[in-house]
N, C-alpha and C positions, 0 to 999 in steps of 0.2 A: 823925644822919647820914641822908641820904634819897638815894636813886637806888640804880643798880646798880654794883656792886664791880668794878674793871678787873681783866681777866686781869693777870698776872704776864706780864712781855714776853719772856722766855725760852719760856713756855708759848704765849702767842698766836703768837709768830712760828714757833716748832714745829708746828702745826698750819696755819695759814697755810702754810706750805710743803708739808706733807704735801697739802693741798686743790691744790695750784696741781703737785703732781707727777701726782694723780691725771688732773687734765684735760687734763694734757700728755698721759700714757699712753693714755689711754682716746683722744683725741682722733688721736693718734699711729695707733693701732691702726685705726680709721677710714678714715685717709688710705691706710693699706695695704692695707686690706680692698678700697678702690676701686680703687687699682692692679692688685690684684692678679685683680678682678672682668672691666676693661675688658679686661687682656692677656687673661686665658684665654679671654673671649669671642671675640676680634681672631683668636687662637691657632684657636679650631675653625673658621671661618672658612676664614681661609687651609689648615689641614687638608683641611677638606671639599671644598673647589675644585681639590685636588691630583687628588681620585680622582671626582667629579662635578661636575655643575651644579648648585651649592648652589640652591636657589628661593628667591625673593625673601620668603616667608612663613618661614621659617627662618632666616634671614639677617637679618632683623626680632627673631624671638625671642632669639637671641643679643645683638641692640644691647640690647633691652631688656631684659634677666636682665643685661648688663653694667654700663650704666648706673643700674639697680635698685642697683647697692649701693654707691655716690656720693650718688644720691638720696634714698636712704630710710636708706639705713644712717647715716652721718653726721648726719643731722637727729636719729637716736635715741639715737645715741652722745652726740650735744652734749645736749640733752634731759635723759640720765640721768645724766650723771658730769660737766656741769658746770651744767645750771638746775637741775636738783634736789638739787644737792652747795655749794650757793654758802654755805654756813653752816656756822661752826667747831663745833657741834653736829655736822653732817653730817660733817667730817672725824672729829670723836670717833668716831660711830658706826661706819665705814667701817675705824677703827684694830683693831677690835673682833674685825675678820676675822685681824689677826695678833696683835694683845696681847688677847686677850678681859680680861683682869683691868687692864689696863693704860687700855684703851677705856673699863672700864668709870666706871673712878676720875675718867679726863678728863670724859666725859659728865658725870658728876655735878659737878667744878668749872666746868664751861662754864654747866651749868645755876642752880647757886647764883650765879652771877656775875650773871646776869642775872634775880635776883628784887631786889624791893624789899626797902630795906633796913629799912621798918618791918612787917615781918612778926610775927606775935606767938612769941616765943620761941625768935627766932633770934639766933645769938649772933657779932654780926661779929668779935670776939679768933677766935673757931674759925674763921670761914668764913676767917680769913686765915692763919691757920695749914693748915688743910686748900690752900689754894694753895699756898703756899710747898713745903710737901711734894711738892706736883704736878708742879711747878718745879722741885723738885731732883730729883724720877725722873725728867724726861725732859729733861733740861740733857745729859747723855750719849746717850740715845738718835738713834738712825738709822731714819728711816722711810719711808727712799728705797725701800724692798722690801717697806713694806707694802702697797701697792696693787692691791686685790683681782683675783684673776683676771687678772693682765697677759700678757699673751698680745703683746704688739707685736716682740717678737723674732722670736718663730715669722715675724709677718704678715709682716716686714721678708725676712727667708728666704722666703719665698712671694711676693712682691710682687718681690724682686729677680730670681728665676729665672725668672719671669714675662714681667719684660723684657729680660731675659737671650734667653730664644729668641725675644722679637720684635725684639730689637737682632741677634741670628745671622741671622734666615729675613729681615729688609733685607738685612745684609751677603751672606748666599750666592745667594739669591734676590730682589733688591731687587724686578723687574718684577712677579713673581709678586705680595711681598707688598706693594707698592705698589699693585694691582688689588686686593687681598681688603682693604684697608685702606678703599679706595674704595666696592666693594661693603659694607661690614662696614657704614662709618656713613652711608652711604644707598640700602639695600637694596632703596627704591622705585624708582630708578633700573635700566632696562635697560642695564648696563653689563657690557659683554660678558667673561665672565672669560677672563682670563688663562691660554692653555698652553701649555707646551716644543712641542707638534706643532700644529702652525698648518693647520689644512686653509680651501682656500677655502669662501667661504657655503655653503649647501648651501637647495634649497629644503622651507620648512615652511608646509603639509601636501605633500609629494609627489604630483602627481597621476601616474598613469601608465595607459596603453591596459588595458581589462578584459579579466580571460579571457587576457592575453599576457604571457608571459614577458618582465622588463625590468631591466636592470641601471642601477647608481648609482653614477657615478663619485666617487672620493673624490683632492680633488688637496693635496699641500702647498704651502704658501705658500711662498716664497723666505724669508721671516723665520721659516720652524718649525725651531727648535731642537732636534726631535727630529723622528729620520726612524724610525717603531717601522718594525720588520719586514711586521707582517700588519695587517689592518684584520676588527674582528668587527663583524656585524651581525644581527640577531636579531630576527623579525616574531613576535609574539604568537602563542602557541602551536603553530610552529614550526622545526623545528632552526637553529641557526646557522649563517649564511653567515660565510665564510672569505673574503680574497681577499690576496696575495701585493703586496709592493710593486715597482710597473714603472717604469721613469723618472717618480719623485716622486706616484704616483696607485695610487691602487686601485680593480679594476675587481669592483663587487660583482654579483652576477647573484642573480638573483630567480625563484622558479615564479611563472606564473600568480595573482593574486588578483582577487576578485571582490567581496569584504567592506573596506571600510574597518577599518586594523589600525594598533598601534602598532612603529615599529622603534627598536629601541635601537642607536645606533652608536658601537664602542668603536673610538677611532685615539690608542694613546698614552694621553696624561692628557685626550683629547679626550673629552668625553659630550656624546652630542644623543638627544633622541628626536625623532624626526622623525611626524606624519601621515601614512599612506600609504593615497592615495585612489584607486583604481580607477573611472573614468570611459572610456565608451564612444569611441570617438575620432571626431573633429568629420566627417560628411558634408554632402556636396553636398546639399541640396535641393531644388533648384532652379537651371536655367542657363538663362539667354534671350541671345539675337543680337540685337541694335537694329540693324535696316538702315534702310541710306539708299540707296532705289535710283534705279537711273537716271532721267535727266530724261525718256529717252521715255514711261515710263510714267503722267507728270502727277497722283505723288502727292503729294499734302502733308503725309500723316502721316507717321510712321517704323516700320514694323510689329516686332513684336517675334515672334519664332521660339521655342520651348519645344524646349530638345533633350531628348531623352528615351532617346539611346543613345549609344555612343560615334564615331558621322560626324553632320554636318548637310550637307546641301545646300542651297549659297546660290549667289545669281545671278550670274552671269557680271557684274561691272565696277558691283557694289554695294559700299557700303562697310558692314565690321561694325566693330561693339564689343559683347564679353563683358560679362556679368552673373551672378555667382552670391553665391548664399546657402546660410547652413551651416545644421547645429542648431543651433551654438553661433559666439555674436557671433566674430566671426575681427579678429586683433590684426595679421597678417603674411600676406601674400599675394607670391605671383611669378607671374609668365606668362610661358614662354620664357628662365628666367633674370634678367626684370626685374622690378623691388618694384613691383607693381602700387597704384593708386589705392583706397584705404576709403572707406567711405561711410558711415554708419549700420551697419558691420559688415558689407557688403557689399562683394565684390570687383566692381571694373570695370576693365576693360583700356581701351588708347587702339584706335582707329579704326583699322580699315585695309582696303586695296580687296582684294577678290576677283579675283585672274586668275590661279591656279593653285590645283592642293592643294596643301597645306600640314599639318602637324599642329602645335595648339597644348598647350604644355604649365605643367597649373596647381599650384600648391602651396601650403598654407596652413598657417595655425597659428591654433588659437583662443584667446580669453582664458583658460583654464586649462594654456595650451603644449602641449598636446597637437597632433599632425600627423597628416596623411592617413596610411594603410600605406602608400600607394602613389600617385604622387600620379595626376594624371589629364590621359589623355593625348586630343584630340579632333580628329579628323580632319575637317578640313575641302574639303568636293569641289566644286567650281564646275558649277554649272547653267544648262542654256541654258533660253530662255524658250520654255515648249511654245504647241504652237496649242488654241487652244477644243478641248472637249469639247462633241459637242451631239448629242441624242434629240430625232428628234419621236414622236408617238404620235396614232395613231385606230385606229378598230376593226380596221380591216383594212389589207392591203398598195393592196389592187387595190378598185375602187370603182366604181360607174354612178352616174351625177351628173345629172341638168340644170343646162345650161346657165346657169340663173339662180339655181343654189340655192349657197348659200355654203357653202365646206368648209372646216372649224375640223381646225387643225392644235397639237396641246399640245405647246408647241418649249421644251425647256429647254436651254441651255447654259451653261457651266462654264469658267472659266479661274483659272489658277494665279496671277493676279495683277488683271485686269479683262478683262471682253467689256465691247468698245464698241459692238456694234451685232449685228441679229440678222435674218433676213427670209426669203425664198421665193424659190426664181429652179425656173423651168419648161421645157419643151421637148418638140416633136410626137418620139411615137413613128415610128420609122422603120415605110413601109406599101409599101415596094419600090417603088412607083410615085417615078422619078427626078421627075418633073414637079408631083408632090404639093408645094403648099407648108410650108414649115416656122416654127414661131413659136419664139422662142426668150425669156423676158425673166427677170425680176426683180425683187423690191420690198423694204424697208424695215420688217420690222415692228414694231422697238422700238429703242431707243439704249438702250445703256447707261450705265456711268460708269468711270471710273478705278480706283475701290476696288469695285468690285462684281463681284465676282467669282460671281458666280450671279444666273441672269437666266432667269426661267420668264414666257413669254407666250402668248398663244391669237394665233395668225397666221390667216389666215381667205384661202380664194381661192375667188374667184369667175369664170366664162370670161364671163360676160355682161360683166360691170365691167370685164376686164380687155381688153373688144374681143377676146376668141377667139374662131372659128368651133367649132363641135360637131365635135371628132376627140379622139385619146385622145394623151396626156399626161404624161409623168415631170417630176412633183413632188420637188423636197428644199429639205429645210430650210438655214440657213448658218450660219456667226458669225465673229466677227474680232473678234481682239484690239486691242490698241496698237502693236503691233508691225509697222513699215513694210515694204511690199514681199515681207508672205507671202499666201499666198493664204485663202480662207476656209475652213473646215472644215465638212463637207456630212454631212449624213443621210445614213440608207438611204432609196433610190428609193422613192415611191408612185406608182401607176399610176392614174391617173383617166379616166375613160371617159366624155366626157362627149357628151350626147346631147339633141337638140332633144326640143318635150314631144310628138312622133305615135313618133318612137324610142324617147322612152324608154317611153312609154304600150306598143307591142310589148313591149319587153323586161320589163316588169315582170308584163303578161299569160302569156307564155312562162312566167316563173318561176313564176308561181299554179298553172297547170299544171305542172310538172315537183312544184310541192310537193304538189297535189292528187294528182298520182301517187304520191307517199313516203306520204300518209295512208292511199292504198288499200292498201300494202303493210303499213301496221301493222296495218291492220281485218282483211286479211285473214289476220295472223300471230292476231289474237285471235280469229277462226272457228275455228281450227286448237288453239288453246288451249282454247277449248269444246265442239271435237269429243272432244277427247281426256280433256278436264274428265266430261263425260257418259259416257265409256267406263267411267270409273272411277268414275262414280256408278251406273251396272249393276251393279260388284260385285258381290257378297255381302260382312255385314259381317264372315264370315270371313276374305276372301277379301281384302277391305280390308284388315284387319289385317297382312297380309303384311309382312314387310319391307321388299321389292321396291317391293309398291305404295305404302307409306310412302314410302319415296324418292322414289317417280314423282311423288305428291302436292307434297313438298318442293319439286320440280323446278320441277314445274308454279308454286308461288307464285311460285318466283324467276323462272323464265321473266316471268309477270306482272308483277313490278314493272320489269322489265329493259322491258317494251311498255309502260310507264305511264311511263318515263323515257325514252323514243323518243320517244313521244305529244306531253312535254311540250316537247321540247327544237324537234319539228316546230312546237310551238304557240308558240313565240319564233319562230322563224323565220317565222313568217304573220303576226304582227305585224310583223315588221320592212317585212314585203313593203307591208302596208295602210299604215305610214309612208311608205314610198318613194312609195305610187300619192296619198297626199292631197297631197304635194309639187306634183302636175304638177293643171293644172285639165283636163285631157279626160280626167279620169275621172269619172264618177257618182257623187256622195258619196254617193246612197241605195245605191247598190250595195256602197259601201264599209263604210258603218257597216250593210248587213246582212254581210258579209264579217269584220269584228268583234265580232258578234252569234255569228254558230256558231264565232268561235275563243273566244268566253266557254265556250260549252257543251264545245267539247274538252277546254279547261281544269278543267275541272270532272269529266270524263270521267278525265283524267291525274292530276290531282292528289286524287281522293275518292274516284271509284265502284271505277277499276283498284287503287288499292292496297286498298280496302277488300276486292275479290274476294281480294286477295292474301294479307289477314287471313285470309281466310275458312278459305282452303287451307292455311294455316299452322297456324291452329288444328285443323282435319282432320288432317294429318298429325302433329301430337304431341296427340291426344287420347287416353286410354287407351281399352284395350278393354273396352265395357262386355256383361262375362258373361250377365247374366239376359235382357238383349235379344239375344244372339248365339247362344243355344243354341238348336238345333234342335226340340226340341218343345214345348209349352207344355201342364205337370203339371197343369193349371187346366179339362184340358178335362174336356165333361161322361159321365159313364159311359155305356159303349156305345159313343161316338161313334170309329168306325176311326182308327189311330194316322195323323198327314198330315192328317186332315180339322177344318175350322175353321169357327167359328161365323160368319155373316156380320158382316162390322166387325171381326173380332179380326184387327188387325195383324201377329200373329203366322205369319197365311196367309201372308203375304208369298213367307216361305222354309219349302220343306217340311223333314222330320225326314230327317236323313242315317239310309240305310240301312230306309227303310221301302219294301215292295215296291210297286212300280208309279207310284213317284215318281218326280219328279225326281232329279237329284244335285245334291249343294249350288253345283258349278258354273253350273246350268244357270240360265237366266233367267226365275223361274215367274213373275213380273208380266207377262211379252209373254205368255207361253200362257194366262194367265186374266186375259180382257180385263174381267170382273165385280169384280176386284178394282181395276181405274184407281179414282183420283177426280179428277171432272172438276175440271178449271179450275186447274190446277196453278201457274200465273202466279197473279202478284202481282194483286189487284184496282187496277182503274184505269191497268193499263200491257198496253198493245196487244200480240197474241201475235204480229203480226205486223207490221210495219211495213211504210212505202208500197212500194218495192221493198228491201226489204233479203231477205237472199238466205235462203231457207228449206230446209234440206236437212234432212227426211224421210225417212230410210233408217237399215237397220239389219238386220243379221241375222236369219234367219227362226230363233225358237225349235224347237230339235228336239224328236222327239218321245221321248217316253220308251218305252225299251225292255220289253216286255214281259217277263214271268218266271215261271215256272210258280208255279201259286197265285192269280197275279192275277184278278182279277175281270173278264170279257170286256168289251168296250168295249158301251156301248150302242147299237144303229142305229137306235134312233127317235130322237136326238139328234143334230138335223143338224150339220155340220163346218161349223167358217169358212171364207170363201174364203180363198182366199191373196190375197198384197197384188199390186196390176198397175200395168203402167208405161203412162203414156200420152203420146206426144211427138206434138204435132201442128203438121206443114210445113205457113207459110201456098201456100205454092207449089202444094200439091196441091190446094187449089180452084179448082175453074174459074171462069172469070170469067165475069160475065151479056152477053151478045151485046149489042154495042152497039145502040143505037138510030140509024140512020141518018135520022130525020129531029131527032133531036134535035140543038140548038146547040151546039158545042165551047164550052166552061167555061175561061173567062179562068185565064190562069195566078197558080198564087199566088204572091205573094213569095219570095222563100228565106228558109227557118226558120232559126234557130241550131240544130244539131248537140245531140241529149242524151245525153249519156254517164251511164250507169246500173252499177249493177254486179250482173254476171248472176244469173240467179236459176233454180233447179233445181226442181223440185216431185215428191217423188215420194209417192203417195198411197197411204196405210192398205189394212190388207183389212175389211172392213166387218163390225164387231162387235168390233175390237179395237182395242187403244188405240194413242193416239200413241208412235212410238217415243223420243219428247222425252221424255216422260215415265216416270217412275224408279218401283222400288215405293217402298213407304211405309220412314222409316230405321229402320233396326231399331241402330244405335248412335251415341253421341255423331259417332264421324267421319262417319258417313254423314250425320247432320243439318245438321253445317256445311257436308260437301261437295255436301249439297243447297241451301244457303243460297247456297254460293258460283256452282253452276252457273246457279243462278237472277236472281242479281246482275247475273251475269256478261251475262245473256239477256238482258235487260234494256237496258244500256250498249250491248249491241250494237247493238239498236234503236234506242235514242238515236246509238249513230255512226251507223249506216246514214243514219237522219233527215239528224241534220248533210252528212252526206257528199252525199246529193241534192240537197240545199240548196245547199252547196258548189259545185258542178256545174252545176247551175241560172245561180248569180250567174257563176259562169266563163262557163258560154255566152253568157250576156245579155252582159260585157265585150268578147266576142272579136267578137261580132258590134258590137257599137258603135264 
């Protein structure tokens, strides 16, 4: 007998059936396990949406944990308990969990059944007997309840109650759970959930005005099935706002934010979290007028205005339209109550004519919906059209001119919209003489344009060009606008004086003099400043030190620079005059360019030699006092020699010792009383001590004598006394004149000379053996050396003006006569 031994068909189809209950069960269990997966998923769901806004990433993990155990569980379940259970071996084993001895006995006939039947030393009478017996133990058996681990009742109770509350929360709630049904199985979908209190949208992120308190209306819909009482609202760290419900809304109010923040808004089964973005509120920055003005004025552009407050002034019977710009791009605009025209995020109004005030009123909204506080209100004032502005400019008001010399006038004018034209108009000063003729005219001296509203030209009049006679003159400048029928608008008056070339040649001579007279007045305020210069270089450098005469010293500089700034300001004025006289030809250019030659030198005089005196004195008056040179005796002298008394050359003799008998006082002036101490020549080498007439005064107090004092040493009489100094004025008047000759011929008369004016000069003369009173002793301290430097400077320049100033007087004469 060869193959394998058939089961016993009582046996196979007992196991057979036990195989085919397990897959039922296990398979059973499965189907329940996914029921009962998807509702409880479906179930948190619709829970979660009751009391929040489930998120769409949650609402995801739910589908997938639900469907997870359909998908994966079922493929495991089939997997283990029916591809790996498909053999009646497999049912044996599986029996084994409730009949262990019973499993064990089938296993072994399943497995003998399937060996070969030529095995060595197997005995098919037994293997058929061990069936039969196998046969008759489970011919009565029930192996409906053997099947491991069954667990399908419980699932079927979990799976049923499962859908038990999602067949209730359709019936009580269909809306609700018809929405979380939707959300459940596609939770990528923004699909708005479902709730009893229905509030209108609300905006996400909320922007609102920064820094300002703002509230957030909360409204219900006509469809919210729940009206709660209060509405909560709650910004990120902190407290809750509260707000009561008012006809179907709630009015939430808010402090101040300035941070971008989250708020949670509880209405009902309503949850939002909303952004709340504080943003500055949109301004103006910018407004412009586009005008269209009148045709009079023949413009062709369209000018744009810049307001920059809250009026503009625009022209009378122009036509405007507004222009503004925000921070931020503007979505909604009004003017007046009307939705104005966008552009680029720019508001612009429609057009309209100017002939009255008016106020216009603007209002916007930017693309974040944010609005003005306030919105803006602009007054608008209607302006008439003015006349030119217009300056001219030259040196002076009033003026001497010839006749042929052209006068430059710097004429600018100005108008608010165009000067069309610009020019001169003239006219004879009134001279009381009714019979006097009168000139009166006008000229042209630049056009303008329509948009030109500034207009600078050089106007020029001439009386030769314009056929005037030589008489004097009111000049003004004009201008005019575009505007018909006003008149022009005039300068202030110039007075021209104008003069043929033998009048003006007088008048310009006339003024050389009158200025040659101001020069003698400053030369001779600086005699007066070097008399006084000298006083106080006699000092003593005690004596100098003083306070007082510190001050006087100070004075004295400033005085100087105040005559070196007189000097100069005369020394522009003689140029201006040598300009006026090369204008006219009957002047003598040799005489002019020597008349420019000595206003070099006064220039020179005003601007170096006077301020350097001025140095001089300045430095004198803040020099300190130097001790070893100011004290009265000199410890150096040699033994024997009586205290006062000096070696020849020691500088120290200058000033005697205070308090030594038969001296001087330190007031007194020992260089005039001992004329063996001068040294000659005290001027600078190579400058004249005296110039050709410049004025020499020679005088000065006679040094007194020193009082005598018991002790003193008697005066000697074999040493003769100086004369005293003598005055000597001599009248040519008191010579006689020599007896004429009566046969001699009368002497042809001479021509008439020109007139020399000089300036006076005084002489008064030394006593003989003693020195000049110019002359100072030697310095015994720093101030005295510089105020010797300065006195001497000073001496000098003055010679040098005197010089000039002869000169001067010279070329004046030689003019006046020609």
């Amino acid at each position: 007998m060869n193959g394998s031994i058939p089961l016993p068909p009582v046996l196979s189809a007992k196991l057979s059936d036990f195989r085919r209950r397990v897959w039922w069960v296990k398979l059973t269990e499965g189907v329940l396990a996914a029921i009962f997966g998807l509702a409880v998923s479906y179930l948190f769901v619709l829970a979660l949406d009751r009391v929040m806004e489930t998120p769409a990433w949650l609402r995801g993990i739910f589908l997938v944990l639900g469907a997870a155990v359909p998908g994966i569980g079922l493929p495991l379940k089939w997997h283990r308990w029916v591809w790996r259970q498909r053999r009646l071996e497999d049912a044996a084993r599986l029996l084994r969990w409730k009949f262990p001895r019973l499993g064990d006995q089938l296993l072994g006939i399943v497995e003998l059944a399937k060996q070969e039947s030529t095995v060595s030393g197997r005995s098919e009478r037994l293997v058929q007997a061990a069936m039969s017996q196998a046969d008759e133990a489970v011919k009565d058996q029930d192996f409906s309840h053997a099947v491991p681990h069954a667990k399908h009742r419980q699932w079927a109770w979990a799976a049923a109650g499962s859908v038990a509350l999602v067949v209730t929360g359709f019936a009580a709630i269909s809306d609700a759970a018809r929405n979380a049904l939707v959300r459940w199985l596609m939770p990528w979908k923004q699909t708005e959930r479902f709730t009893f209190a229905r509030v209108e949208p609300l905006p996400n992120p909320l922007v609102v005005p920064e820094a300002e308190p703002f509230q957030l209306p909360v409204t219900l819909t006509s469809q919210s099935q729940w009206q709660p009482d209060h509405a909560l609202a709650t910004l990120a760290g902190q407290p809750a706002v509260s707000a009561p419900l008012q006809e179907k809304a709630y009015q939430l109010s808010f402090p101040p934010q300035k941070a971008d923040s989250q708020m949670e808004l509880k209405v009902g089964d309503v949850r939002q979290t909303i952004s709340v973005e504080p943003r500055p509120r949109p301004e103006l920055t910018n407004l412009k007028v586009h005008l269209k003005l009148p045709d009079y004025l023949q413009y062709k552009t369209q000018p744009e205005i810049e307001v920059r407050g809250g009026s503009v002034n625009l022209l009378t019977g122009s036509s405007a339209s507004f222009e503004a710009a925000a921070s931020r791009e503007l979505v909604q605009a009004e003017i007046d109550g009307k939705a104005a025209r966008l552009e680029k995020g720019h508001l612009i109004s429609d057009s309209r004519t100017i002939d009255g005030p008016h106020d216009v009123t603007i209002t916007w909204k930017d693309s974040l919906g944010l609005t003005a506080r306030v919105p803006l209100v602009l007054k608008v004032l209607p302006a008439a059209d003015e006349a030119p502005r217009i300056v001219a400019r030259r040196e002076s008001l009033e003026q001497v001119v010839l006749d042929s010399e052209v006068v430059v006038f710097e004429v600018g004018a100005s108008d608010d919209f165009g000067v069309r034209k610009v020019g001169l108009e003239w006219k004879s000063l009134p001279t009381g003489d009714p019979k006097a003729p009168t000139v009166k005219g006008s000229k042209v001296a630049s056009a303008g344009a329509p948009e030109n509203k500034q207009l600078d030209v050089r106007a020029s009049f001439c009386a030769a060009r314009e056929g005037i006679d030589p008489q004097s003159l009111e000049i003004r400048a004009w201008a005019e606008d575009y505007l018909d029928g006003r008149d022009p608008s005039r300068s202030a008056a110039f007075i021209i004086h104008v003069l043929n070339k033998t009048d003006h040649a007088l008048w310009v001579t006339q003024q050389m003099g009158k200025w040659l007279e101001a020069a003698r007045e400053t030369y001779e305020r600086e005699q007066q400043l070097h008399q006084t210069n000298k006083e106080l270089r006699a000092l003593t450098a005690a004596d100098l030190d003083r306070p007082e005469n510190r001050r006087k010293v100070a004075q004295q500089s400033s005085a100087e620079n105040a005559n070196a700034e007189r000097l100069a300001a005369l020394n522009n004025a003689g140029r201006q005059l040598v300009e006026q006289a090369t204008k006219n030809t009957e002047f003598d250019a040799p005489r002019l360019e020597s008349w420019a030659t000595m206003l070099k030198s006064l220039q020179d005089i005003a601007s170096n030699r006077m301020p350097n005196v001025a140095d001089l004195l300045k430095q004198s008056a803040d020099a300190k006092a130097d001790a070893q040179l100011a004290k009265a005796g000199d410890p150096s002298s040699a033994p024997g020699q009586p205290a006062g008394e000096s070696k020849p050359g020691d500088p120290s003799a200058a000033k005697p010792a205070e308090g030594q008998p038969g001296e001087a006082k330190p007031s007194e002036n020992t260089a005039q009383n001992n004329p063996s101490q001068a040294k000659p020549g005290d001027g600078k080498a190579g400058v004249p001590q005296d110039a050709k007439s410049a004025p020499t005064i020679a005088q000065g107090p006679e040094a007194p004598k020193a009082e005598s004092k018991p002790g003193d040493p008697p005066a000697d009489p074999a040493k003769p006394k100086d004369p005293a100094p003598s005055i000597k004025l001599t009248e040519s008047t008191m010579n006689k004149p020599d007896a004429p000759d009566p046969n001699a011929k009368p002497a042809p008369p001479k021509p008439p000379g020109a007139g020399k004016l000089k300036l006076p000069s005084n002489s008064l003369a030394a006593a003989p053996g003693q020195k000049s009173p110019d002359e100072a002793p030697p310095p015994e301290s720093t101030a005295q050396q510089n105020l010797d430097n300065g006195v001497n400077s000073q001496k000098e320049l003055l010679a040098e003006f005197a010089k000039v100033s002869d000169q001067l007087t010279e070329i004046l004469s030689s003019l006046e006569a020609s």
